[in-house]
N, C-alpha and C positions, 0 to 999 in steps of 0.2 A: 445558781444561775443555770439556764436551759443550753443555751447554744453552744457554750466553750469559754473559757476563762480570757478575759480580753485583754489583764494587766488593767483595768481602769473600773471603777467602779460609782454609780449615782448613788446618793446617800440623798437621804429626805428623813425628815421625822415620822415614827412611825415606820418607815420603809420594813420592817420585822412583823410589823400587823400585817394578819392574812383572815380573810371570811370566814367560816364555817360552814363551808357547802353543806346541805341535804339535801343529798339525793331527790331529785324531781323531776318524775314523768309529763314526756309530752303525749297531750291527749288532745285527737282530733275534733274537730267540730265540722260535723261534714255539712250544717248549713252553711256555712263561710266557704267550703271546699268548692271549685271551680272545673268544671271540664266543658273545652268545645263539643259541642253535640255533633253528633254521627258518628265516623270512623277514625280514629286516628290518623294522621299524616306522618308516613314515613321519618323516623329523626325526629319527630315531636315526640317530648312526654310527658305524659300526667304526674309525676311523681316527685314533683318541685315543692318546695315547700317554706310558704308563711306561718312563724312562729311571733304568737305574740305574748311576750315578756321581759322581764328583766334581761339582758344580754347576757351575764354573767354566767344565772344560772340556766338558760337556753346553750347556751357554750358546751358547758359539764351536761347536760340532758343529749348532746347530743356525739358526745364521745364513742358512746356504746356502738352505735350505728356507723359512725362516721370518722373515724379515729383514722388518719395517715391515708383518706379519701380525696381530699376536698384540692381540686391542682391552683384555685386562685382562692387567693381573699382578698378583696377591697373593702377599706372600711374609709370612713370619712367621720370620723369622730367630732365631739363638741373641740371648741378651739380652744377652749377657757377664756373667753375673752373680756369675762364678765357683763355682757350683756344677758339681758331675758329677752329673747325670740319670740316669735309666735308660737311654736310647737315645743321648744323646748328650752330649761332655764343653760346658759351657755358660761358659767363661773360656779366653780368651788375654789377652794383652798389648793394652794398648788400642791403640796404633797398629800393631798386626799385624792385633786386627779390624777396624780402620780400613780399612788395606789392603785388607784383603779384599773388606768391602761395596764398597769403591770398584769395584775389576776386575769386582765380577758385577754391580752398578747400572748400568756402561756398556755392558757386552752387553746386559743387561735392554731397556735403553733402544732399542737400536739394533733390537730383536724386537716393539718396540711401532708398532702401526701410527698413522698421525697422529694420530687422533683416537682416539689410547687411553690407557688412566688404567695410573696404579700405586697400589695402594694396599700400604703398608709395617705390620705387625703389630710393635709397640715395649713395651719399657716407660719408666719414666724412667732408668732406671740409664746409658742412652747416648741418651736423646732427644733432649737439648740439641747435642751433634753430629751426629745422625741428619739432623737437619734443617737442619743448614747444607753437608752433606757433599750433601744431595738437592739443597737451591738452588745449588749447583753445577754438577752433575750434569745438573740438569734447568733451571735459570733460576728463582732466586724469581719472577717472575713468573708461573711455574707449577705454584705451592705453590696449591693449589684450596682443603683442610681441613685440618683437624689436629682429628679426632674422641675423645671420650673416651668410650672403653668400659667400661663397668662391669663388671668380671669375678667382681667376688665381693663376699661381704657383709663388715660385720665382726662375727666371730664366728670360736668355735672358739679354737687358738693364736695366730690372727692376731691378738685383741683383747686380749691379753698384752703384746704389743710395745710396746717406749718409745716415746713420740714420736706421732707420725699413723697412722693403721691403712692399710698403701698397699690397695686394691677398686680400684683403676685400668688401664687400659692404657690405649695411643695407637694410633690408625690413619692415619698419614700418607697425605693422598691430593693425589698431582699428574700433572696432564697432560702428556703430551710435546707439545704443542701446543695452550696454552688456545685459538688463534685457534680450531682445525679443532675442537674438543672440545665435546661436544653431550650432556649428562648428562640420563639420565631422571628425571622425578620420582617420587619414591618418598616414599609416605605410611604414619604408623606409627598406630596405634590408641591411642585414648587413653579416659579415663573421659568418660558423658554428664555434658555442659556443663547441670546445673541450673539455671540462672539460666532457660532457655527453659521455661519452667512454666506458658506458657499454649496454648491448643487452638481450633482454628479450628472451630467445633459446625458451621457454615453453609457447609461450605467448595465446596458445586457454587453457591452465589448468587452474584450481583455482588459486588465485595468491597467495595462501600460501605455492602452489608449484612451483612458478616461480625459474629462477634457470639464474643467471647472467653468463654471458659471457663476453669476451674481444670486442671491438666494431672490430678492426681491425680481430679480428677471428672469428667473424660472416660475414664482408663481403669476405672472402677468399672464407671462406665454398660457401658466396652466387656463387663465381665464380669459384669455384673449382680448386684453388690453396690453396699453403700455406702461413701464413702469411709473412713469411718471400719473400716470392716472388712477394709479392704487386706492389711493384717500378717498378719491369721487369716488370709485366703484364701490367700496365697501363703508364708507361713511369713518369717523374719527373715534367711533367706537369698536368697529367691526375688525379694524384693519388686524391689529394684534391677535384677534382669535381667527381670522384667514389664515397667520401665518402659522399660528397654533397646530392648525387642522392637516394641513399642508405638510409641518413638518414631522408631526405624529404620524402621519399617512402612507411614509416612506421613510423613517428617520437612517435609514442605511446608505441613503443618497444625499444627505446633508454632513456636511462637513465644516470643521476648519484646518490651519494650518498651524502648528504649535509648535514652539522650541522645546526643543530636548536636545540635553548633553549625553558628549555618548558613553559617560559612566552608567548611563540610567540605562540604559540597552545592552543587550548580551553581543557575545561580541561577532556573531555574525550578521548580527542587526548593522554593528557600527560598521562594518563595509558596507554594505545597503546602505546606511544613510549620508556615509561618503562618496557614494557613487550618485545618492542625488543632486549632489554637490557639482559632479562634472558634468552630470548631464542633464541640465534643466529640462524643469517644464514638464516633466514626465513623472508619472506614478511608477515608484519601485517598491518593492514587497519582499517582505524577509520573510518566511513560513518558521510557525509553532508550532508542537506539538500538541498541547494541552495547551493552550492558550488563544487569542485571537493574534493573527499574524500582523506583522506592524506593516505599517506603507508608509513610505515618505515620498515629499515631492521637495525640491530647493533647498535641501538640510535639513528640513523640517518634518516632525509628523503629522504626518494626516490620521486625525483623529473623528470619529463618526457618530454621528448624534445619538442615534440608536444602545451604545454604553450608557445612555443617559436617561431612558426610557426606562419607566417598568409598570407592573399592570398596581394599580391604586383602586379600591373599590371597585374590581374588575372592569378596569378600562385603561388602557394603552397612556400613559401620561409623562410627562417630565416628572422625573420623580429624585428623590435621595431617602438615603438610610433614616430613620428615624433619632435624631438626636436628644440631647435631654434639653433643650427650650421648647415647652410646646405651646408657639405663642400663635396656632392658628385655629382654636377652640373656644372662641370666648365665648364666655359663660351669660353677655348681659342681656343675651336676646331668647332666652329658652323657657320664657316663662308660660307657654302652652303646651311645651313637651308632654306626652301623656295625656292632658287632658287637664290637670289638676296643678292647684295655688298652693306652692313653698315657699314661704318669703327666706330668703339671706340662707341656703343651705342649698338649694337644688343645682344637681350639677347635668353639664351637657351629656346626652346619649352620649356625643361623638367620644366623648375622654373615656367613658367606660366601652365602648366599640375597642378603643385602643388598647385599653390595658386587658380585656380580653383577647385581643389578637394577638398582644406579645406573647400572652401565657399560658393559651388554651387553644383545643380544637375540640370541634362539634362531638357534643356528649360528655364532655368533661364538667365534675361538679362546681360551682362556685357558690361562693361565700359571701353574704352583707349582713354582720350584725349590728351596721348600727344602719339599720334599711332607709329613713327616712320618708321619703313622697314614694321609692321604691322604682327609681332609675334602674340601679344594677341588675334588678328580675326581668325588668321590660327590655334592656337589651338584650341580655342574657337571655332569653327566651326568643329573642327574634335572632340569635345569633346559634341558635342551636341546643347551648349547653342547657347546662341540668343546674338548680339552683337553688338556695336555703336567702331564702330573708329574715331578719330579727328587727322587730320594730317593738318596743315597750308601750310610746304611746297610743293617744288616740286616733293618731295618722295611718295607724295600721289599718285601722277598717275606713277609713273616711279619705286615703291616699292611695294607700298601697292596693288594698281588696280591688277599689273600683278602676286604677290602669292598670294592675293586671291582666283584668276580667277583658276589658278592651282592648289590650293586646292578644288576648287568646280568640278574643271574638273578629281579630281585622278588623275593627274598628278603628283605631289608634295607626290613624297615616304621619304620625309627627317623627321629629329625633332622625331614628338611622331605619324607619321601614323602608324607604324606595331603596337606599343604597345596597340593601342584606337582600333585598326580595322576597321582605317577609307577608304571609298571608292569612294569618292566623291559625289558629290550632293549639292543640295539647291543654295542656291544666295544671293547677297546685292544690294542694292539701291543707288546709287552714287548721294551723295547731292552736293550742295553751297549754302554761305551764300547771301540772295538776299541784293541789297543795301537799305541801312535806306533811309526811308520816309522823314527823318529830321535827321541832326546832330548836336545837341544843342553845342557849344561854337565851335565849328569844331569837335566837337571828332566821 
């Protein structure tokens, strides 16, 4: 076992069967190879790379070079489902694809630099061994999330089915080393928090003379109606995104008023906040050092919208931490992403935006050996980094090649271009696997 002994171990038939690698060079093919013409763009590079063969041995081909490099890997593997796809057959034998994930999960592992993540694209049909076959692999102690992705609604044929309608997937995410692993934080966008309904009218005065207002009659005032005419003025779609704008615009002067007991406060808080107690109606303020300073008004605290903000795809928004439901990504509407037709496999720019924002920054390498239509290169190139695709089939030249090439060209306005500000540029190096010098028993 790679990652550390777990106490627990997956048994399958077979599981002692291992390939016979021979050694096998990648050799370019610089017809297939790609670069934007004229000058390079700052942070763009040429030196990305489509390999196309067997995943296995493109894995081991690509050690030499790339050994404890690579800070992501996404893969999105077949599901076993036993269906045949369009591009590829999607059932074997469960302990053959046992096998299998097993010999590419440990090369995987060995191209991951320390403080790099893996993140695994599943559904449930093999998750329950997915995930004990990784804490192997990698050490449960290394199992960081096990995220749930919303891929689709129920509706259509799916809401026919007996039983529970499956709108799920899983994104298993673990560290080759939680010590050295240092994740970004990544905030998702959510609806404005109501409850903050009140407006700071006096907010250049002392704030022991602030002086609250209605949220709705502050933004009147701001447009020179009355409250009551709000709906007319901005119509019954508008109104919510006036309030939106209004309170992103200033979120320091929206407020509310919140219970808190006074274990939860230090204790010079809790005379300040007994003191709002005797002296209504008035803003008191307890000063932090390292901290934001607390304010109460009535026993309560005044809390500020503005903790509630953060920049989201570089823009001011109501926001929170990013959790493991990621049910704001569906998957059913991206069938022009790139440019090019995946039936039942294509996943959204936006989910690989994400899982490279947890685990990467601009010029860091990533990983897709099981490439597909070639999603993960096309963000991953519009997001900075530097990146390796493995595609075996014929999607590689007839998917991948042609929306790469249109990402590199600014062509390709779909997925996450306007959000990244991507404008084309840079290039990849179009490999193959050269044949083995020797193939010991045939293999």
């Amino acid at each position: 076992m790679v990652g550390g002994h777990t106490g627990l171990e997956l048994l399958w038939a077979g599981k002692s069967d291992r390939p016979i690698l021979v050694a096998r060079a990648l050799v370019e093919d610089p017809e297939r190879s790609y670069r934007a013409p004229g000058p390079a763009a700052p942070g763009v590079t040429f030196d990305n790379r489509i390999v196309r063969g067997d995943n296995l041995h493109a894995l081991q081909a690509l050690q030499g070079e790339f050994a404890g490099r690579i800070r992501c890997i996404y893969i999105d593997p077949p599901f076993n489902t036993g269906q045949s796809l369009e591009h590829y057959h999607d059932g074997v034998e469960h302990s053959e694809w046992l096998g299998g994930m097993r010999d590419r999960l440990e090369l995987a592992r060995a191209l991951l630099a320390a403080d790099g993540s893996l993140f695994v694209h599943i559904d449930d049909n093999e998750l329950g061994y997915f995930i004990v076959l990784l804490d192997e692999i990698f050490g449960r102690k290394n199992r960081l999330s096990v995220a749930t992705f919303k891929q689709s609604s129920v509706s259509g044929p799916k809401a026919r089915n007996p039983g529970l309608v499956s709108t799920t997937n899983f994104i298993l995410y673990y560290a080759k080393d939680r010590a050295a692993w240092r994740p970004n934080r990544v905030y998702v966008r959510i609806p404005r928090d109501k409850r903050y309904a009140s407006w700071i009218g006096n907010f250049s005065a002392p704030h022991s003379e602030w002086r609250l207002i209605p949220l709705r009659q502050a933004l009147a005032a701001r447009h020179g109606v009355e409250p009551r005419d709000l709906k007319q003025r901005f119509g019954e779609g508008g109104l919510e995104q006036a309030f939106e704008e209004f309170v992103l615009a200033e979120p320091e002067r929206v407020v509310q008023l919140a219970r808190v007991l006074p274990k939860d406060v230090n204790r010079a808080a809790r005379e300040v906040l007994e003191a709002s107690r005797i002296v209504p109606d008035r803003i008191h303020r307890s000063p932090r050092a390292d901290l934001d300073d607390y304010y109460f008004m009535n026993g309560k605290q005044v809390l500020f919208y503005a903790a509630k903000t953060r920049l989201v795809d570089g823009r001011r928004a109501t926001g929170q931490a990013l959790s493991t439901l990621w049910d704001d990504l569906l998957s059913n509407n991206i069938h022009n992403e790139g440019g090019v037709r995946f039936t039942k496999g294509k996943k959204p720019e936006a989910l690989i935006k994400r899982v490279l924002e947890l685990s990467t920054a601009p010029g860091d390498w990533v990983l897709d050996s099981f490439a597909g239509s070639g999603t993960t290169g096309a963000v991953a190139q519009k997001m900075g980094r530097r990146w390796i695709l493995v595609e075996s089939g014929d999607q590689c030249e007839t998917h991948v090649v042609p929306r790469l090439r249109s990402v590199i060209d600014g062509t390709d306005r779909s997925g996450v271009t306007q959000v990244v500000g991507w404008e084309g540029g840079g290039g990849f190096r179009f490999y193959r696997l050269a044949a083995p010098a020797s193939a010991p028993d045939g293999r």
